[in-house]
N, C-alpha and C positions, 0 to 999 in steps of 0.2 A: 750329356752329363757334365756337371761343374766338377773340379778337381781343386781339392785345398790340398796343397802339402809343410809339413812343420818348416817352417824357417822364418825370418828375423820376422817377417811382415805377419804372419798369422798365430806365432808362439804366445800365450799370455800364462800365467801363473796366478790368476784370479778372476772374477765375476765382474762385470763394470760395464753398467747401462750408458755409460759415456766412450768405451773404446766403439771407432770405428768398425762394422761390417768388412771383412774381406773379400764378400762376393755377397751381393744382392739375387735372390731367384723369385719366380713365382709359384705357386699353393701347385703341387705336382711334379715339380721338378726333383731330380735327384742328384746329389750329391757326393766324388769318392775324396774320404781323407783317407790319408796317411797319417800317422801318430806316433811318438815318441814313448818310451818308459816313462812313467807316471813320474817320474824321480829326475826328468831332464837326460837322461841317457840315452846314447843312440849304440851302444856299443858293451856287450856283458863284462858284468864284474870279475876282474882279476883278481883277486884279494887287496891285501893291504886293509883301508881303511874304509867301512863301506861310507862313511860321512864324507869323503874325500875322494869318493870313485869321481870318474872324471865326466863333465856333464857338458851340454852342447856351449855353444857359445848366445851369451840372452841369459843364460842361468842367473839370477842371484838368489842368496841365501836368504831362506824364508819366505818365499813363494810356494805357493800350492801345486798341486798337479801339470804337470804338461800340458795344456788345453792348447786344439786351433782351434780358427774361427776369428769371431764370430760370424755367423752368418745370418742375413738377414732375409725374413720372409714376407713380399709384399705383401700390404694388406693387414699383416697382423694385428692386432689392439686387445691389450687387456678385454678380460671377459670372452675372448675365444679360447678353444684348446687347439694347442699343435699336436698334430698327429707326425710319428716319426716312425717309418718301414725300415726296420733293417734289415734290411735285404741282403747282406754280408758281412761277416768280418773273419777276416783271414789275420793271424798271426806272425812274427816274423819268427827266426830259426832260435829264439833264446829268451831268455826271462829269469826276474831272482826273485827270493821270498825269503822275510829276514822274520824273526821269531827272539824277541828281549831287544836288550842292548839301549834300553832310553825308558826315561822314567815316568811312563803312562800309567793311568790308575789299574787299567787292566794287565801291566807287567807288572806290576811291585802286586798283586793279587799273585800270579805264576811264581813269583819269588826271580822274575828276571828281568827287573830293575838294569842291572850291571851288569849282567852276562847275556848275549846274544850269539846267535849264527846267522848266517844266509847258506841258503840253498842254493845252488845255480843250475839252473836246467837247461835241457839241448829239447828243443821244441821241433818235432814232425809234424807240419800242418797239410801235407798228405794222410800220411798213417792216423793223425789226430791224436799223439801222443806224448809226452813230455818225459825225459828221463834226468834226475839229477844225478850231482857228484855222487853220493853212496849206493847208486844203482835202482833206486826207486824209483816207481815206474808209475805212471796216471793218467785216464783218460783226459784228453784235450774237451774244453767247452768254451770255445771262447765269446767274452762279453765286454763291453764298455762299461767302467767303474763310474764316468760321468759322463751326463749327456742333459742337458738342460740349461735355464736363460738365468741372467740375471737378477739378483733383489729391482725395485723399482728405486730403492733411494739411491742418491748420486754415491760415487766414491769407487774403493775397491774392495770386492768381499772376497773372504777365503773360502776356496775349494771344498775345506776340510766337510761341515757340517753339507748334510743333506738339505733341502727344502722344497717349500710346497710344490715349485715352479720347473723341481727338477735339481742338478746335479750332482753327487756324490751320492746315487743311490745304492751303488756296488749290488745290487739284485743278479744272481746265476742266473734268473731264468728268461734275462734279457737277449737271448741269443739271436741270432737269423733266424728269419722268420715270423720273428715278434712284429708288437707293433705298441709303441710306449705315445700315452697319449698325457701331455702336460698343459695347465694352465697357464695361459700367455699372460707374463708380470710386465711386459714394457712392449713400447711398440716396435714393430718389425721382427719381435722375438729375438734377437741377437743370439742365437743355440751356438754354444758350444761342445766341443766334445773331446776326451782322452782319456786318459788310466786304464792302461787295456788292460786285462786280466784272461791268462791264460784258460785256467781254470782257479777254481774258488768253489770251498762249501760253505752252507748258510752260516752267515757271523762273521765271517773274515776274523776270525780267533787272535791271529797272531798282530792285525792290522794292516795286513798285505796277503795278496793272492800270490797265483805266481805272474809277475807283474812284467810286463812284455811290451814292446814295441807292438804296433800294428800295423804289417804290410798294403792291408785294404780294410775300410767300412765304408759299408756302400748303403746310404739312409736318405731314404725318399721323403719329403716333407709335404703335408698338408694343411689345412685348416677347417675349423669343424665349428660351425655356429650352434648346430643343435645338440650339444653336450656341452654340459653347465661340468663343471671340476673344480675344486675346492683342491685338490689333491691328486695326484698322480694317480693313474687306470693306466694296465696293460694289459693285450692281449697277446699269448704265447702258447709255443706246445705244451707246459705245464695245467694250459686254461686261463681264466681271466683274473688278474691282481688287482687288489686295489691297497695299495701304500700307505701306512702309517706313519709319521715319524715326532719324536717326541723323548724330554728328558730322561724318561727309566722306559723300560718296557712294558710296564702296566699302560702307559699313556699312550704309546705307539700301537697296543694291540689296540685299543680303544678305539682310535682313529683307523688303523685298518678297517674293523668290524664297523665302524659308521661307512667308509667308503663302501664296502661293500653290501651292504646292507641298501643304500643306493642304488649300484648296480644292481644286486639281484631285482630292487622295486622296477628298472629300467627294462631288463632285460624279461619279466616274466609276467610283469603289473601288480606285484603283490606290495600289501600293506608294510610297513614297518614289522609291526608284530608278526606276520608271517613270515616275512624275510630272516628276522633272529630264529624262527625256529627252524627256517630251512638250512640257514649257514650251522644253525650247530648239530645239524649228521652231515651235512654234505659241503660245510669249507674247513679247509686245511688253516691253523695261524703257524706261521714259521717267522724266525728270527733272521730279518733280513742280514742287521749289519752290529756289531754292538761295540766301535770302536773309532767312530766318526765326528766324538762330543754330540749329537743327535743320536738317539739309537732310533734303529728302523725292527717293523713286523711288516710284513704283506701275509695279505691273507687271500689265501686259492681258492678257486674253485674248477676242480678239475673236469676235464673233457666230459660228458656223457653224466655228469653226478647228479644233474638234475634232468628229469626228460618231461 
């Protein structure tokens, strides 16, 4: 197993089909990172200032997420899908979640434009639980907020928005276990990965989960000729996802319900028109993310819904 851990050679804070590979593997091999706070932080917030909490050294302002990597997968070439096993992700002892305090279109909606908090939680990745400062207390689920390759144009792209090809997808139900299958935008795939999230429900509301270090993810990588993808497909304990993303939420369901509407033709050989009328008794559309400047739907289809 190849082992990336965050530091100066693997850190990046954006998308860039021109940075370097930090480790080359082949279609099967598996990989363990290590990951930082989505935020550059290796160490929980004290108070003071959370704009000014103290962040690793490599931080500069106005960078996107913590990402390592990239890693490169022989072989790869646009028009494949990367298949990605998570096979683990373990948490570290701590994680925040901030809620106002910055003038996003979804805070000045809340009326918290200018008044924020954070939450700081003490994370049991045994027990599987999280407990913050007021004593609240919530099941542990932990997931990668991104995992996915870069645009194919040259330059640097931000974290922020989600895309076809993968990152910022903030999906719960990407857990251990899963298996996230994205279309390769450049060659070798260059995947990277960060923004742990402890736990998180659908929407990420506030614009953060509780947002955590990760002591381990452990994602096995393949390549897949005979699956065309336009669009993000997972398969998970929830069942099978297919990804929407797009300016409002009318657009992003849209696009879920074409992805899947594929897969079910895939998975069961039915028409178009009997696929729309199987997804509508038996898939679920849920609001993936709505705080991203992309918003996301994935739409499920749960275990056993169809037989």
């Amino acid at each position: 197993m190849f082992t990336v851990e965050p530091d100066a050679r693997t850190l990046h804070g954006f998308f860039s089909p021109d940075l370097a590979p930090v480790v080359t593997i082949e279609p099967g091999d598996a990989v363990r990172f290590r990951t930082l706070e989505s935020g550059w932080s290796d160490q929980p917030f004290a108070g003071g200032s959370y704009r000014d909490r103290p962040r690793v050294a490599g931080y500069e302002p106005g960078v996107g997420h913590a990402l390592v990597g990239p890693v490169a997968v022989r072989g790869a070439q646009p028009g494949m899908t990367l298949e990605v096993r998570i096979d683990a992700v373990v948490p570290g002892a701590w994680g925040n979640c901030v809620a106002g305090g910055w003038p996003s279109s979804f805070n000045q909606r809340y009326g918290l434009a200018d008044t924020g908090v954070v939450h700081t939680w003490e994370l049991d990745p045994v027990r599987m639980t999280g407990r913050n400062q007021h004593g609240h207390t919530v099941a542990l689920r932990p997931f990668m907020g991104v995992m996915g390759m870069p645009p194919p144009e040259p330059g640097k792209h931000s974290t922020i928005p989600p895309r076809l090809h993968g990152g910022n997808l903030d999906c719960r139900e990407l857990v251990a276990g899963s298996t996230l299958y994205l279309p390769v935008s450049v060659p070798d795939a260059l995947f990277s990965v960060g923004d742990g999230h402890a736990a998180q429900g659908d929407g990420e509301v506030s614009g953060t989960a509780i947002e955590c270090p990760m002591d381990r993810v452990d994602l096995t990588f393949g390549l897949r000729e005979d699956m065309q993808l336009v669009a993000p497909v997972a398969k998970t304990p929830a069942g099978w996802i297919a990804f929407g993303l797009g300016d409002t939420l009318d657009d992003a369901a849209f696009l879920a319900l074409d992805g899947m509407m594929a897969l079910l033709g895939r998975l069961y050989g039915v028409s178009r028109a009997d696929a729309t009328a199987l997804a509508s008794v038996a898939v679920d559309l849920r609001v993936t993310q709505i705080v991203n400047q992309v918003v996301g739907v994935h739409a499920v289809l749960r275990p056993g819904a169809i037989r």
